[in-house]
C-alpha positions in Angstrom: 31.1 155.7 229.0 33.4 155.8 225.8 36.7 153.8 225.5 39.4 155.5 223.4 40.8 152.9 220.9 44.4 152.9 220.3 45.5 154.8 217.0 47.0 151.5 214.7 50.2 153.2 214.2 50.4 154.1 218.0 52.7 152.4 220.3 54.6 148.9 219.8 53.9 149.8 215.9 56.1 152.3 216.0 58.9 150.4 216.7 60.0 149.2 213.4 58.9 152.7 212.0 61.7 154.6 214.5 63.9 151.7 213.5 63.7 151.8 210.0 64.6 155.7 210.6 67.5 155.3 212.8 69.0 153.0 210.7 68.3 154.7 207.3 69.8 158.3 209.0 72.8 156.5 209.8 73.7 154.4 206.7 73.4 157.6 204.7 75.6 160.3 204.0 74.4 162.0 206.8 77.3 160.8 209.2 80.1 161.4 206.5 79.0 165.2 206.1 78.9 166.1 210.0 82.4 164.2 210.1 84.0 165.8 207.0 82.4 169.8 207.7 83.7 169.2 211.3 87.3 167.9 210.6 88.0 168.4 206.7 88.3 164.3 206.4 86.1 161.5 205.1 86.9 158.7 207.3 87.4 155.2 206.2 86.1 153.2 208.6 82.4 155.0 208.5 82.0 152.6 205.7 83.1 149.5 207.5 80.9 150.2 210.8 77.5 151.1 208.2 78.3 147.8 206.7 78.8 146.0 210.0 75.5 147.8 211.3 73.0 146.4 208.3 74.7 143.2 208.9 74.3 143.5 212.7 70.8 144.1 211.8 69.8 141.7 209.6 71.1 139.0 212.0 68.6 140.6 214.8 65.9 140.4 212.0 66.0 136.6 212.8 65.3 136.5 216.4 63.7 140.1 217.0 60.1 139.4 215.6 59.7 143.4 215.0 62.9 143.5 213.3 61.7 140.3 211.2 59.2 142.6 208.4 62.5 144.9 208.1 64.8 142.2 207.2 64.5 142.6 202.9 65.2 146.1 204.0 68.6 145.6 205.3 69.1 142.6 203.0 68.7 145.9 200.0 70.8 148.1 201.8 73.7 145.8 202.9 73.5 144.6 198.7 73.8 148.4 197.8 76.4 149.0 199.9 78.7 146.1 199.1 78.0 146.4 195.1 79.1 149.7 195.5 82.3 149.3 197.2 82.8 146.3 194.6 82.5 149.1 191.8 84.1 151.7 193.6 87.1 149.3 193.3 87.0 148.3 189.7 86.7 152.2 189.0 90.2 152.6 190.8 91.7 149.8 188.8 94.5 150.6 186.7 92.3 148.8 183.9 89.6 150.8 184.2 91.0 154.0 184.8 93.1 153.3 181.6 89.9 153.0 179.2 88.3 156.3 181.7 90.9 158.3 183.1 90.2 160.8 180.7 89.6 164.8 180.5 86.9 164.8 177.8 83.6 164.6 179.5 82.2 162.3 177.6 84.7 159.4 178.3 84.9 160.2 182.1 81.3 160.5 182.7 80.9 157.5 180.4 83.2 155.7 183.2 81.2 156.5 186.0 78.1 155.8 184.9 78.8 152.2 183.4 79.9 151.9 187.2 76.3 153.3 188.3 74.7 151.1 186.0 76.7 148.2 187.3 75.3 148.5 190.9 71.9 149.0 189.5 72.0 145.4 187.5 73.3 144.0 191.1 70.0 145.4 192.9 68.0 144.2 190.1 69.1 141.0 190.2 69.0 140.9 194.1 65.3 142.2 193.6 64.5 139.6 191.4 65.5 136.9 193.8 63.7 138.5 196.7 60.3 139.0 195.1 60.1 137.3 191.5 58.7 139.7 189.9 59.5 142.8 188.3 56.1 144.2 188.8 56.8 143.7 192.8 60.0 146.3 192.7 58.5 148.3 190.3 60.8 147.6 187.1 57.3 148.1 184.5 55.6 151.0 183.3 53.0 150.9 185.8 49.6 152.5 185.1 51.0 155.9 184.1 47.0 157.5 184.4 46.5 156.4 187.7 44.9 158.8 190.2 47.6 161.5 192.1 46.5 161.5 196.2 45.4 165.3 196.9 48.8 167.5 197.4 47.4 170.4 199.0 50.2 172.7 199.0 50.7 171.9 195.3 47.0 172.7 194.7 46.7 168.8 193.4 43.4 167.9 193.9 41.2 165.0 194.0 40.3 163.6 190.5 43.9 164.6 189.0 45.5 161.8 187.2 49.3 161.6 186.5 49.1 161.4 182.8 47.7 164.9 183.4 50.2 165.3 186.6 53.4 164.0 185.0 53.9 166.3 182.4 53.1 169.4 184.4 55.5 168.2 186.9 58.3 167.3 184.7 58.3 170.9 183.6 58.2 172.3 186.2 60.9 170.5 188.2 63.0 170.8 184.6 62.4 174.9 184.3 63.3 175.0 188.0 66.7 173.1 187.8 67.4 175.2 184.5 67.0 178.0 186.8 69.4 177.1 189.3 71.7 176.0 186.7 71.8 179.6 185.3 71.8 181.2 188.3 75.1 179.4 189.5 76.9 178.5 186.6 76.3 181.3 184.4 77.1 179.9 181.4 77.9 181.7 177.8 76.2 181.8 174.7 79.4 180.8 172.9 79.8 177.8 175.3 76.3 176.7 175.1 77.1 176.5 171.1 79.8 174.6 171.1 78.2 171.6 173.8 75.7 171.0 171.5 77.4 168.2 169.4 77.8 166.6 173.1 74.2 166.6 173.6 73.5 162.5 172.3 76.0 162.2 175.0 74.4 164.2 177.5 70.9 161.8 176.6 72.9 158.7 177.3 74.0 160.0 180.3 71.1 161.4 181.6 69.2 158.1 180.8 71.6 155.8 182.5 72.2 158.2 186.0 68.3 158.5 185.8 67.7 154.8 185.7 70.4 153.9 188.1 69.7 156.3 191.1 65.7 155.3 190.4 66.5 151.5 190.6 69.1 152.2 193.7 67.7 154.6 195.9 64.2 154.8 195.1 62.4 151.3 193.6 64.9 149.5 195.6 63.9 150.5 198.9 60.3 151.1 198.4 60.2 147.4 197.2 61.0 146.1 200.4 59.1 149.1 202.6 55.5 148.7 200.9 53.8 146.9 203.1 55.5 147.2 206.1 55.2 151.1 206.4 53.5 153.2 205.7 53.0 154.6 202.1 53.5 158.1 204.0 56.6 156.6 205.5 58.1 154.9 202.8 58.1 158.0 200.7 59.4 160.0 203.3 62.1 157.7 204.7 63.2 157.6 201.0 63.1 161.0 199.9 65.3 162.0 203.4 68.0 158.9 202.0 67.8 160.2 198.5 68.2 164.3 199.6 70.9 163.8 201.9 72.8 161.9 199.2 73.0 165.1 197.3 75.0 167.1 199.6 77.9 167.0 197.7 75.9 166.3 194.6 74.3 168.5 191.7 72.6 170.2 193.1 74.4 170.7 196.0 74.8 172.0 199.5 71.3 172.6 201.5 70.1 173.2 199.0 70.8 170.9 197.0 69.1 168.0 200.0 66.2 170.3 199.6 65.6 170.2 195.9 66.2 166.6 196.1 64.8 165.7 199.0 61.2 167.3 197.4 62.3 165.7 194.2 62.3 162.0 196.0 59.4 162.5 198.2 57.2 163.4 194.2 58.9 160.6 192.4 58.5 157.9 195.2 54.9 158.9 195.5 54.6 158.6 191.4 55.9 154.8 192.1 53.5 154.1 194.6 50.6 155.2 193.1 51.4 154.1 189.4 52.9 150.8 190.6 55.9 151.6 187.8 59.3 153.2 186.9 58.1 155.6 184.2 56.6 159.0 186.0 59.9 158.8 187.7 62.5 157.6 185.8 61.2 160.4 183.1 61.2 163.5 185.3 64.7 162.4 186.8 65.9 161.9 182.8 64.7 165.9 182.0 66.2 166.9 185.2 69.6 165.0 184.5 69.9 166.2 181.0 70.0 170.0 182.0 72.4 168.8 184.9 75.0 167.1 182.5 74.2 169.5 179.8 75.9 172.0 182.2 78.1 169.6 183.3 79.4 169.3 180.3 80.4 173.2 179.5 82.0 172.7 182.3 79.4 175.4 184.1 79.0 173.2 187.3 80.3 170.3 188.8 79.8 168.2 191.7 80.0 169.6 195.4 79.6 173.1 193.8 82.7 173.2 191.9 
């Protein structure tokens, strides 16, 4: 007579799995766009009572022994959320908006992302105190030829390698956004001439929202998740953070958490498996400089403006 073993992630392992979701569902923007498409407001306090929450929970973390492998977690998210609120205030300054407050889109978009890249030097550095070395949140190259696991509905099969990967993927997510961005915006010919003298900008920009948002909502949290999930949950938890985010992003709508969500779920698997920032800081840079490249012709905007 055979005795069925217990599945490892079965049961009282699941606990800080379901956690880490409940938590990461309601810390992300996922409240704020049920509250705002229901009512037409953004409340003020949702911020307050996410805060309160990760604070709630890494207090638990210290006498709830399943909580205890989560605590980094909340330790990255309660960081993010109070260095952004920090910048969110200096960008409202009267200094700041003084140097920024402008309608060329270079200067504005300069503004907001020296405010990015702020928040993103206050997660390194939070990092760097939690695990000592950059290699341990990701922040080198990584192996950049390191074997791809089998994507069967991407045809990806065993024996790929990302330096063969990468590039096909970074087209292809590029040609797709550059699709979307014509379809929507519908640009000119005559505008599309006239942004090119902006296009060093758009590179700067595009490198600094690409390295920011990888550092913040990718590298971040899969720093502190490795280990204690699941790679298959770690990518996933992030991807679903990282998509939702986007709702009122570029791309935007449903859409728009779709086409990010699939874009988090590829470049949080990249990180994994390379054990680096390159694969997906890269494909995030081609994708962001068609985005401000539009953004600048004023084509599109944020929240489908």
């Amino acid at each position: 007579m055979s005795t069925k073993q217990p599945s490892p992630t079965s049961g009282i392992n699941q606990v800080p799995v379901v956690i880490a979701w409940i938590v990461t569902l309601f810390i992300s923007t996922l409240p704020l766009i049920i509250w705002r498409e229901s009512t037409g407001q953004a409340p003020e306090w949702l911020y307050w009572v996410q805060l309160a929450l990760l604070g709630v929970m890494i207090g638990l973390s210290f006498v709830w022994k399943l909580l205890s492998a989560l605590r980094q977690f909340f330790i990255v998210f309660f960081m993010l959320y109070l260095a952004e609120k920090v910048f969110v205030w200096l960008g409202n300054s009267s200094l700041w908006q003084s140097w920024f407050d402008n309608d060329a889109f270079t200067i504005s978009m300069l503004g907001t992302q020296l405010l990015r890249l702020g928040v993103a030097l206050v997660m390194v550095a939070t990092l760097w105190l939690i695990k000592r070395q950059r290699s341990d949140f990701f922040l080198v190259r990584g192996n950049i030829n390191a074997p791809v696991e089998p994507i069967k509905w991407l045809g990806v099969k065993e024996g790929t390698h990302w330096n063969r990967f990468g590039p096909i993927l970074s087209i292809c997510i590029s040609l797709g956004t550059l699709a979307f961005l014509i379809f929507f915006g519908r640009p000119s010919l005559t505008s599309l001439i006239q942004a090119l003298p902006l296009f060093p900008a758009v590179l700067l920009l595009a490198c600094m929202n690409s390295f920011s948002e990888e550092m913040n909502y990718r590298a971040s949290q899969l720093a502190v998740l490795h280990g204690v999930l699941s790679n298959r949950q770690a990518i996933l938890l992030t991807a679903a953070y990282f998509g939702i985010g986007h709702y009122y992003g570029v791309p935007y709508g449903i859409i728009g958490v779709l086409m990010a969500g699939i874009l988090g779920w590829l470049l949080g698997k990249s990180m994994l498996e390379t054990k680096g920032f390159f694969w997906a800081w890269f494909i995030h840079f081609l994708q962001d400089v068609m985005i401000f490249s539009f953004m600048a012709i004023g084509s599109i905007a944020a929240g489908g403006g």
